[in-house]
mmJSON file of the N, C-alpha and C atoms, coordinates in Angstrom:
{"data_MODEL":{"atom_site":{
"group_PDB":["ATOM","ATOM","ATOM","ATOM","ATOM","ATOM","ATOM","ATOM","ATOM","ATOM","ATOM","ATOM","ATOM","ATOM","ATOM","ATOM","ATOM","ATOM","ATOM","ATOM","ATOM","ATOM","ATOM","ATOM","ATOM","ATOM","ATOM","ATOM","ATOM","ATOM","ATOM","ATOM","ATOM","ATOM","ATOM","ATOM","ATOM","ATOM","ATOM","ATOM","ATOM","ATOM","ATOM","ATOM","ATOM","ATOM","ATOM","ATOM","ATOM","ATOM","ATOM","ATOM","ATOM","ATOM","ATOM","ATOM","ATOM","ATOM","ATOM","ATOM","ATOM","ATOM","ATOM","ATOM","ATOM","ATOM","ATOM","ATOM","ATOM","ATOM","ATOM","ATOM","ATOM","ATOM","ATOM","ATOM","ATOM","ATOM","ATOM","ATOM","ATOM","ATOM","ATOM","ATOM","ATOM","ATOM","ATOM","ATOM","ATOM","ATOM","ATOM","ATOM","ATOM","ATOM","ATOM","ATOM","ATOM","ATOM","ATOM","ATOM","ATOM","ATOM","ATOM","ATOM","ATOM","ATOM","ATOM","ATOM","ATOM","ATOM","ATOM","ATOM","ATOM","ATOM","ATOM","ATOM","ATOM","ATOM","ATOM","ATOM","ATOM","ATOM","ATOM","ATOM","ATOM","ATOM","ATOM","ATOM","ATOM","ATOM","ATOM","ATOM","ATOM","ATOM","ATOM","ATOM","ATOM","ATOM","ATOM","ATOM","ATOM","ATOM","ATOM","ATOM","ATOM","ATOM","ATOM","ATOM","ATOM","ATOM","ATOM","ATOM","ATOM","ATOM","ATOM","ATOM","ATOM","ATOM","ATOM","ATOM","ATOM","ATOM","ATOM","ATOM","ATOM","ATOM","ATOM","ATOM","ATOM","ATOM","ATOM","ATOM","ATOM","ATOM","ATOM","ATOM","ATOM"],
"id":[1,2,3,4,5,6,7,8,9,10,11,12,13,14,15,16,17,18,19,20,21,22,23,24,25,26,27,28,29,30,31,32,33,34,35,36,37,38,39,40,41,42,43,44,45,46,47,48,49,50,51,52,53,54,55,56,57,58,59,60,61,62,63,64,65,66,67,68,69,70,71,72,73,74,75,76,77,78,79,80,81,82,83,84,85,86,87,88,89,90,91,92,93,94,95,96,97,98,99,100,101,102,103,104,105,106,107,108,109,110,111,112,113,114,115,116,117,118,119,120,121,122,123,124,125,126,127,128,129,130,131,132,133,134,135,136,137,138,139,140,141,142,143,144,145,146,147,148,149,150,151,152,153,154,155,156,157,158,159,160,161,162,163,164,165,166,167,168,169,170,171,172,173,174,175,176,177],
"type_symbol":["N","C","C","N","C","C","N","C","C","N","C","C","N","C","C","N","C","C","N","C","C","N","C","C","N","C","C","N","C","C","N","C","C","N","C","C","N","C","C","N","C","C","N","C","C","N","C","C","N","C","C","N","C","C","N","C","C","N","C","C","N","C","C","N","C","C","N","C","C","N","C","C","N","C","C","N","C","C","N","C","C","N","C","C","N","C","C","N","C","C","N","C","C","N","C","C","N","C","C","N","C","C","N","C","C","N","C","C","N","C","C","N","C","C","N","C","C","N","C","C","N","C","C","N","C","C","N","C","C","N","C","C","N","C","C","N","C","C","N","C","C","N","C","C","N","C","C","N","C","C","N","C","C","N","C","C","N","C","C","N","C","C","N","C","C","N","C","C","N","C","C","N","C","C","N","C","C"],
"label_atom_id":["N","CA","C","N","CA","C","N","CA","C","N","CA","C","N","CA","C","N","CA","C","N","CA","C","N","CA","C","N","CA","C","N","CA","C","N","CA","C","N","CA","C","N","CA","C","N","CA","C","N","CA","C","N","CA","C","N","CA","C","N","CA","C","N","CA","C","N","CA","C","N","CA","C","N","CA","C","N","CA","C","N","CA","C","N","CA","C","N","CA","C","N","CA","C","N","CA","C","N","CA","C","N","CA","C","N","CA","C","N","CA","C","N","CA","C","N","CA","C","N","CA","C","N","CA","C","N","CA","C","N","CA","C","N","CA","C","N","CA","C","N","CA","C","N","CA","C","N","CA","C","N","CA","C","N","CA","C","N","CA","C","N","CA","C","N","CA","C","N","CA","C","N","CA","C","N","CA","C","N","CA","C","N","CA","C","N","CA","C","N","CA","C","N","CA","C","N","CA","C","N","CA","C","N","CA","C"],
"label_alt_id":[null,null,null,null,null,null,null,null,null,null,null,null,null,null,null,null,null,null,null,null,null,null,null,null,null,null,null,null,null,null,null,null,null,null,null,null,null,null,null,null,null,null,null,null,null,null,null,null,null,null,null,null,null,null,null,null,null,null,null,null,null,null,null,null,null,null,null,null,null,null,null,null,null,null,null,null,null,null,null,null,null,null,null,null,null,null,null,null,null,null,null,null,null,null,null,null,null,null,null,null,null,null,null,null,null,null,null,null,null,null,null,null,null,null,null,null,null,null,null,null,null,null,null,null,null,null,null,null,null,null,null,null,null,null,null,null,null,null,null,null,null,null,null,null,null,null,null,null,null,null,null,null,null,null,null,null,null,null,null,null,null,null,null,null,null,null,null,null,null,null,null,null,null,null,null,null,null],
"label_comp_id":["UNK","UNK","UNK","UNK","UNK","UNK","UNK","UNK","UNK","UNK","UNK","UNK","UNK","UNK","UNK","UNK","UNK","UNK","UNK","UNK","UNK","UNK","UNK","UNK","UNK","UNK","UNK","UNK","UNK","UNK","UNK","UNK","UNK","UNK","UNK","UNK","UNK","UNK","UNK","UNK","UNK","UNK","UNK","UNK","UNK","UNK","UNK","UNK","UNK","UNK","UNK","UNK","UNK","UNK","UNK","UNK","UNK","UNK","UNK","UNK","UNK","UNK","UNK","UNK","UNK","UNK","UNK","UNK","UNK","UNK","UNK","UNK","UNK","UNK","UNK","UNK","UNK","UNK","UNK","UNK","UNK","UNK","UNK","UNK","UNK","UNK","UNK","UNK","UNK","UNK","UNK","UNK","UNK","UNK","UNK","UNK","UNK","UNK","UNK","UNK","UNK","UNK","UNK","UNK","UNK","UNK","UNK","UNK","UNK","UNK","UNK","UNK","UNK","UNK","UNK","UNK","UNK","UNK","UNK","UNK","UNK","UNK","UNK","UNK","UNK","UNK","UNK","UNK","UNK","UNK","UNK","UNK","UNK","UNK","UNK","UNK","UNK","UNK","UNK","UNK","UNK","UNK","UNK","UNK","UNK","UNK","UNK","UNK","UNK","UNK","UNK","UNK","UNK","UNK","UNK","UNK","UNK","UNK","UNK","UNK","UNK","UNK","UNK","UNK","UNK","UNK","UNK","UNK","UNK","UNK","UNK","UNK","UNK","UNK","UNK","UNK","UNK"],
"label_asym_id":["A","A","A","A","A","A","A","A","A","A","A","A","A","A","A","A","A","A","A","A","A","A","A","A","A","A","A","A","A","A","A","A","A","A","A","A","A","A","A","A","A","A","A","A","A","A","A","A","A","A","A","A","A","A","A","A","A","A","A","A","A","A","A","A","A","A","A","A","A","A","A","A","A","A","A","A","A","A","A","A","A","A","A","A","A","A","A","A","A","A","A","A","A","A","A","A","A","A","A","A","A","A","A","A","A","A","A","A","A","A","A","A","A","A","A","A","A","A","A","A","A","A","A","A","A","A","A","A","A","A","A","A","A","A","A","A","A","A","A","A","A","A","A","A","A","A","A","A","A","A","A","A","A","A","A","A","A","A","A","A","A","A","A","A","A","A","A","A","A","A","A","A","A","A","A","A","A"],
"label_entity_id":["1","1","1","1","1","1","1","1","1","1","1","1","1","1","1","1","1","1","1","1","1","1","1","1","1","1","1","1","1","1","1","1","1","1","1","1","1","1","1","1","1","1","1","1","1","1","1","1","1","1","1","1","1","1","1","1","1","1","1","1","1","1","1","1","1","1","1","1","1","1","1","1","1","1","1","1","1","1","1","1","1","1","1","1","1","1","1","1","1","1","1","1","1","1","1","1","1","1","1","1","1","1","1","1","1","1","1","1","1","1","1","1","1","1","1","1","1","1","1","1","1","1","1","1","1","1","1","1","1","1","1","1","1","1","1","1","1","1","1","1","1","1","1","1","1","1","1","1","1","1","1","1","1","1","1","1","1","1","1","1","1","1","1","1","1","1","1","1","1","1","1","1","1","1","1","1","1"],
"label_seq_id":[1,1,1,2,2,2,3,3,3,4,4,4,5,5,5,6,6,6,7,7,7,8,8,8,9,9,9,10,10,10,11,11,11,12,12,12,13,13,13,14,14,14,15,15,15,16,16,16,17,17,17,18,18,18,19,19,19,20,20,20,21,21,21,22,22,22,23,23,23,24,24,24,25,25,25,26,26,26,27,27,27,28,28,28,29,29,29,30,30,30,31,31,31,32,32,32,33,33,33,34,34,34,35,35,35,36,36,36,37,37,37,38,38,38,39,39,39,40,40,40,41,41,41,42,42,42,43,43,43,44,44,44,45,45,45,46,46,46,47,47,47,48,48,48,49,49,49,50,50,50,51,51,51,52,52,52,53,53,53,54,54,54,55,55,55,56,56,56,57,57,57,58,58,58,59,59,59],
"pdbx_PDB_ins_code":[null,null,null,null,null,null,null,null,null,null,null,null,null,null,null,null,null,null,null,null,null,null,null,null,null,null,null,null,null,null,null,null,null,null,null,null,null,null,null,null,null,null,null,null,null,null,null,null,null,null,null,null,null,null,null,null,null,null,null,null,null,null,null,null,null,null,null,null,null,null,null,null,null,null,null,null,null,null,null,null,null,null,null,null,null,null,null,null,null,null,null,null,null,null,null,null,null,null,null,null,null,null,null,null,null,null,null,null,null,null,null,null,null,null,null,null,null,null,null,null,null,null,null,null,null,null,null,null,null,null,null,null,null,null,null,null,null,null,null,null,null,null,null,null,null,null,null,null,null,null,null,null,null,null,null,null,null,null,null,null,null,null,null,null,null,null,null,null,null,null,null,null,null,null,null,null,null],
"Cartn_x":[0.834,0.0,0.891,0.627,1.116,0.487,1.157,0.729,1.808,1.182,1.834,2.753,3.927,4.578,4.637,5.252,4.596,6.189,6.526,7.183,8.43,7.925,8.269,9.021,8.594,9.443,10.291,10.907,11.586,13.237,13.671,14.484,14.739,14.03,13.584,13.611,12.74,12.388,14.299,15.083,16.389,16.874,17.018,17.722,17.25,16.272,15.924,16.537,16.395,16.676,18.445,19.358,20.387,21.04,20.158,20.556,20.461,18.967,18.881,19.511,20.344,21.271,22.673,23.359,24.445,25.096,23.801,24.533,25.167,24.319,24.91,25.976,26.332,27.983,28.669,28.108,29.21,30.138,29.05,29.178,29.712,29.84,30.072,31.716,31.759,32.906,32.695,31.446,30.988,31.418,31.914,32.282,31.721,31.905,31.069,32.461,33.887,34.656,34.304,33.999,34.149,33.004,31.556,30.695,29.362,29.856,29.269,27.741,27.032,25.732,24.976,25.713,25.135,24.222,22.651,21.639,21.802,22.986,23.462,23.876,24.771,24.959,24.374,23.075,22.173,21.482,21.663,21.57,19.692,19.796,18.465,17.493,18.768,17.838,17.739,17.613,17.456,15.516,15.538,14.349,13.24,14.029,12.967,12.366,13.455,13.28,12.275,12.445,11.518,10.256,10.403,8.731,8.159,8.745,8.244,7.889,8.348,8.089,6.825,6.119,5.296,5.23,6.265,6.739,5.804,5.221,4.617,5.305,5.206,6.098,5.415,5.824,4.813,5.992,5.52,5.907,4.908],
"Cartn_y":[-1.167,0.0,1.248,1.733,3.558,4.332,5.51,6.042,7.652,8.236,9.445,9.539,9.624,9.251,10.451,9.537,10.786,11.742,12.613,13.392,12.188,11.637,10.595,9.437,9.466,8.113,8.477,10.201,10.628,9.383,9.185,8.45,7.03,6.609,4.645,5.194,6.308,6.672,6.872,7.751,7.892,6.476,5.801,4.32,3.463,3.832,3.19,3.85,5.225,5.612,5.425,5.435,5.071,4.102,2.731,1.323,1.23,2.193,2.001,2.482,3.67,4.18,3.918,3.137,2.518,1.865,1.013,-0.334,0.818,1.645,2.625,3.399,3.661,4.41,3.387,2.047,1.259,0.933,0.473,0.451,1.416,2.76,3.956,4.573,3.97,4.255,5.955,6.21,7.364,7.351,8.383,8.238,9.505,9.742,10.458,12.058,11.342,12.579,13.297,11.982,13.029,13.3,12.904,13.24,13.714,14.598,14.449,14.663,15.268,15.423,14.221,13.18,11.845,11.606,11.341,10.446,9.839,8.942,7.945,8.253,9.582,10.054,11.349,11.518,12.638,12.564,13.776,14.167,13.915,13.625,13.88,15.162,16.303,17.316,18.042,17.565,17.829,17.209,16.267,15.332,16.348,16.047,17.556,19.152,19.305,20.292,20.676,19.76,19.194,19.152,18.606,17.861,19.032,19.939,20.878,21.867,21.842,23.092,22.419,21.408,20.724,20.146,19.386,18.455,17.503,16.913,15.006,14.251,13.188,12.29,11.098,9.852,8.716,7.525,6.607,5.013,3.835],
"Cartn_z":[0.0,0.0,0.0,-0.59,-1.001,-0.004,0.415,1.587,2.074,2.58,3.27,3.75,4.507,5.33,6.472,8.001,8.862,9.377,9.459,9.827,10.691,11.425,12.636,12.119,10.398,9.443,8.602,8.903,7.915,7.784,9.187,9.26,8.895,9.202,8.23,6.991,5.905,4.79,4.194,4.802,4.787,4.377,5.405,5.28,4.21,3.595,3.02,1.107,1.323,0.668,-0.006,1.255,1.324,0.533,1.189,0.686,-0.648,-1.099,-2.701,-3.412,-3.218,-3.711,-3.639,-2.59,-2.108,-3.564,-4.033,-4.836,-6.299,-6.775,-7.952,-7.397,-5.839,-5.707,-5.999,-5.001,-5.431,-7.0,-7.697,-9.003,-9.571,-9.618,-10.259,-9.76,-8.393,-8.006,-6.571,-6.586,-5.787,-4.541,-4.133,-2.871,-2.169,-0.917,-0.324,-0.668,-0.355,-0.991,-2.722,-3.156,-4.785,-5.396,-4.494,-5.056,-3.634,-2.554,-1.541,-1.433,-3.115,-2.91,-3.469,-3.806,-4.34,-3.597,-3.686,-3.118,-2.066,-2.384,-1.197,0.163,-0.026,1.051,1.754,0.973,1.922,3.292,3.564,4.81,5.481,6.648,7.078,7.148,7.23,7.068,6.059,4.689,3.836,3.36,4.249,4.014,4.829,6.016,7.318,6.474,5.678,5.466,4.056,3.132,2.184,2.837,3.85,4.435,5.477,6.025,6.713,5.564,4.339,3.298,2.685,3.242,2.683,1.33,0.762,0.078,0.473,-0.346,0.014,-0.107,0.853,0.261,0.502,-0.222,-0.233,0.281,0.478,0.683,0.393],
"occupancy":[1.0,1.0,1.0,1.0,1.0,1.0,1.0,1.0,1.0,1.0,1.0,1.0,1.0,1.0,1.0,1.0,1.0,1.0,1.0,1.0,1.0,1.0,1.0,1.0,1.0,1.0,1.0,1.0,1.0,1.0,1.0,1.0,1.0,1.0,1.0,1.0,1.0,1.0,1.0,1.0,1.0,1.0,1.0,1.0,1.0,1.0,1.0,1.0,1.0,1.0,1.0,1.0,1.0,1.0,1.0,1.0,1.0,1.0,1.0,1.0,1.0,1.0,1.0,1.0,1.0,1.0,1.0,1.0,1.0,1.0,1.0,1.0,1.0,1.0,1.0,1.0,1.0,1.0,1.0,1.0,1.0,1.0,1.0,1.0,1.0,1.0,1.0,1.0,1.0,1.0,1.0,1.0,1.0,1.0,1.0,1.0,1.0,1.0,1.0,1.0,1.0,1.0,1.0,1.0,1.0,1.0,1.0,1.0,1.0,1.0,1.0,1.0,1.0,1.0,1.0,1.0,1.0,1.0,1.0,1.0,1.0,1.0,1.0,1.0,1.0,1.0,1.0,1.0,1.0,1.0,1.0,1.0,1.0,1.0,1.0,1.0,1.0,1.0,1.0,1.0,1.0,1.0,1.0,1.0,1.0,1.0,1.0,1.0,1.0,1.0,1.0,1.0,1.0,1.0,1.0,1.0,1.0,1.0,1.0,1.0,1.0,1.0,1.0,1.0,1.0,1.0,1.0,1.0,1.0,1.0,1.0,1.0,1.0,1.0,1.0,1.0,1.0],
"B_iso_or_equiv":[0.0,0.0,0.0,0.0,0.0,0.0,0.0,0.0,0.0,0.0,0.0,0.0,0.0,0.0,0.0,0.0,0.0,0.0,0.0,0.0,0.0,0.0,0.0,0.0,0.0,0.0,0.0,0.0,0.0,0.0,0.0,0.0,0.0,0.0,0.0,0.0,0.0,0.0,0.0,0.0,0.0,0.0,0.0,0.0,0.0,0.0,0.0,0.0,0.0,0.0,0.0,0.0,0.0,0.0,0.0,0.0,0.0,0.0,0.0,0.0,0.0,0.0,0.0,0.0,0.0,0.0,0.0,0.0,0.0,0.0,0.0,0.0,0.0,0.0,0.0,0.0,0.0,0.0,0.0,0.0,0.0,0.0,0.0,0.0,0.0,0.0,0.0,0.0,0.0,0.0,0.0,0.0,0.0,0.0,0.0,0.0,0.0,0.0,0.0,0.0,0.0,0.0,0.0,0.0,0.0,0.0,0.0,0.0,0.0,0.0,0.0,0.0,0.0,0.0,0.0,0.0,0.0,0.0,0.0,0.0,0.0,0.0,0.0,0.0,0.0,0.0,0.0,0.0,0.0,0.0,0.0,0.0,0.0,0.0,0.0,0.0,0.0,0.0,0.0,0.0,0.0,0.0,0.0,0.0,0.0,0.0,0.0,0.0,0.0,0.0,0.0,0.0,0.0,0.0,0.0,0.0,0.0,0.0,0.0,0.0,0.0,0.0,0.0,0.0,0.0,0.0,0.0,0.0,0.0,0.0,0.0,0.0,0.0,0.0,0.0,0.0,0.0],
"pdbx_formal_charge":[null,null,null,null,null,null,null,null,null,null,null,null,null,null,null,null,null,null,null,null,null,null,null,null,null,null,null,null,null,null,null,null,null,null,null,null,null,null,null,null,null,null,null,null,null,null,null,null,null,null,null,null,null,null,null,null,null,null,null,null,null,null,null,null,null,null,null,null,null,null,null,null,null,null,null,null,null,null,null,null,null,null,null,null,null,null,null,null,null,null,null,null,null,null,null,null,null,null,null,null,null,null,null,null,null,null,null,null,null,null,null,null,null,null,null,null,null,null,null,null,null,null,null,null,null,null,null,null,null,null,null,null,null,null,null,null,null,null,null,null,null,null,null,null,null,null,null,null,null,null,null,null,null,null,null,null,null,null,null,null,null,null,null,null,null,null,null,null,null,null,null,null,null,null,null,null,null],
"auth_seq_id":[1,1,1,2,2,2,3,3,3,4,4,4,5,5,5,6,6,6,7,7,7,8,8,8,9,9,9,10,10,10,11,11,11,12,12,12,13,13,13,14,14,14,15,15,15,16,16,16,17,17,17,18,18,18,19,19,19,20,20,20,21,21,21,22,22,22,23,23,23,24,24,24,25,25,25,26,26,26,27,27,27,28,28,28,29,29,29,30,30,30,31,31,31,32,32,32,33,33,33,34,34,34,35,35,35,36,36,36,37,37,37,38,38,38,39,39,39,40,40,40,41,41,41,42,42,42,43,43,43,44,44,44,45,45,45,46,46,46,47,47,47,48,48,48,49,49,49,50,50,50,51,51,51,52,52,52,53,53,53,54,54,54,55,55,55,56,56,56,57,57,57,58,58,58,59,59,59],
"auth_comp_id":["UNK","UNK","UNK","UNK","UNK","UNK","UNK","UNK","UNK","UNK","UNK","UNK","UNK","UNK","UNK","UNK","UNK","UNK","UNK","UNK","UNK","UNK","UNK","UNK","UNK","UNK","UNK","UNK","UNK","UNK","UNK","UNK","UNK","UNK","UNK","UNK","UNK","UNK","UNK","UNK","UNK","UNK","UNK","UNK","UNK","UNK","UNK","UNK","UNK","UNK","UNK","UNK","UNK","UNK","UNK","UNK","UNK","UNK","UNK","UNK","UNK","UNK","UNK","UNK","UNK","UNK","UNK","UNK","UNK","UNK","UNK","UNK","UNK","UNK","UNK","UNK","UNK","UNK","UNK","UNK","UNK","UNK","UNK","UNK","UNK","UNK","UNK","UNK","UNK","UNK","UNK","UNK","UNK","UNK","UNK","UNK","UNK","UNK","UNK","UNK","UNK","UNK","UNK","UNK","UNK","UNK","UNK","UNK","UNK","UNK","UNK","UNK","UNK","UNK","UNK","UNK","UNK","UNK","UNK","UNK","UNK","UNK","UNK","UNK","UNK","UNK","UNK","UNK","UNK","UNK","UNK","UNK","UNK","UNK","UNK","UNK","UNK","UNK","UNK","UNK","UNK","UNK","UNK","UNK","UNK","UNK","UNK","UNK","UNK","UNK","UNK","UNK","UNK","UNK","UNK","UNK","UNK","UNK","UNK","UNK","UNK","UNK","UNK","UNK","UNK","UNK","UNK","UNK","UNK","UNK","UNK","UNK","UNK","UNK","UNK","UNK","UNK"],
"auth_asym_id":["A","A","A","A","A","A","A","A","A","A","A","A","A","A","A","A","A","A","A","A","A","A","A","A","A","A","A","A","A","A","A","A","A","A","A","A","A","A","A","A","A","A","A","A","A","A","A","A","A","A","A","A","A","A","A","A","A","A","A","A","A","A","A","A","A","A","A","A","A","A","A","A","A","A","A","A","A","A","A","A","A","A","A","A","A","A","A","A","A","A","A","A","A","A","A","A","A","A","A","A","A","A","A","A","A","A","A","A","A","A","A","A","A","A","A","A","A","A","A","A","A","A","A","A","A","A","A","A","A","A","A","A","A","A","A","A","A","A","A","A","A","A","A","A","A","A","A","A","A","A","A","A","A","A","A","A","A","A","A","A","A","A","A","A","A","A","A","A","A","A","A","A","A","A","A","A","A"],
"auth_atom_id":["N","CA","C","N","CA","C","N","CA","C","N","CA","C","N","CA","C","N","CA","C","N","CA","C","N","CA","C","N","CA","C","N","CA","C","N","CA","C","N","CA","C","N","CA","C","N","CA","C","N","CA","C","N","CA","C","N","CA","C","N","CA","C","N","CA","C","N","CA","C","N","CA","C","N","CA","C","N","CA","C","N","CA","C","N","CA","C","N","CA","C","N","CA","C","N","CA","C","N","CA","C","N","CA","C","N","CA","C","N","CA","C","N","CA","C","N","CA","C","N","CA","C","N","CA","C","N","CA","C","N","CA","C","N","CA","C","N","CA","C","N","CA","C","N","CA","C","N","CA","C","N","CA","C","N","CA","C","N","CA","C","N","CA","C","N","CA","C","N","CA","C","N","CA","C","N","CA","C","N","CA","C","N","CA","C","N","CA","C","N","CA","C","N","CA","C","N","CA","C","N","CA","C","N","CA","C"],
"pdbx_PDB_model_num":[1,1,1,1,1,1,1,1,1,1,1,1,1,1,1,1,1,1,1,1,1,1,1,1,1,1,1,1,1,1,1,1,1,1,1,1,1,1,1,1,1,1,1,1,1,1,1,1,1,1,1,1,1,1,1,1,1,1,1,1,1,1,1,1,1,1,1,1,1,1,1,1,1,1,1,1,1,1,1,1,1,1,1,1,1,1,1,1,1,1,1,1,1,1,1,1,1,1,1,1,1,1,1,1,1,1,1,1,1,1,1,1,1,1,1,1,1,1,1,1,1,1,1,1,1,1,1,1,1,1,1,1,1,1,1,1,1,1,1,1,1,1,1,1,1,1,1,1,1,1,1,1,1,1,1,1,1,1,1,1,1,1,1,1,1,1,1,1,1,1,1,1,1,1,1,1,1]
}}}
C-alpha cells in the first residue's frame, strides 16, 4: 500500500533511501569525498526540510 509518510518516518524513509542508492555508488565508483551530494549520502535534514516546506512524500 502507497501512503503518506509521517514526519516521525523521515528516518527509516532515509535508510531506506540510502541502501537504494548505495549499490549505484558502489558500481560507479561514488564516494562520499568526490561526489558528496550523491543520493546515497544525503543528509536527514534535507528530508525535514523538504517535508516541513510541505513536500509530500509517499511510501
Amino acid at each position: 500500500m502507497i501512503r503518506r509518510i509521517e514526519l516521525s518516518e523521515i528516518e527509516e524513509c532515509l535508510a531506506v533511501i540510502h541502501r537504494s542508492f548505495e549499490t549505484v555508488a558502489k558500481e560507479f565508483g561514488i564516494t562520499q569525498e568526490n561526489c558528496p551530494t550523491h543520493t546515497s549520502f544525503m543528509k536527514a535534514e534535507r528530508l525535514y526540510k523538504q517535508f516541513n516546506e510541505g513536500r509530500l512524500m509517499y511510501a
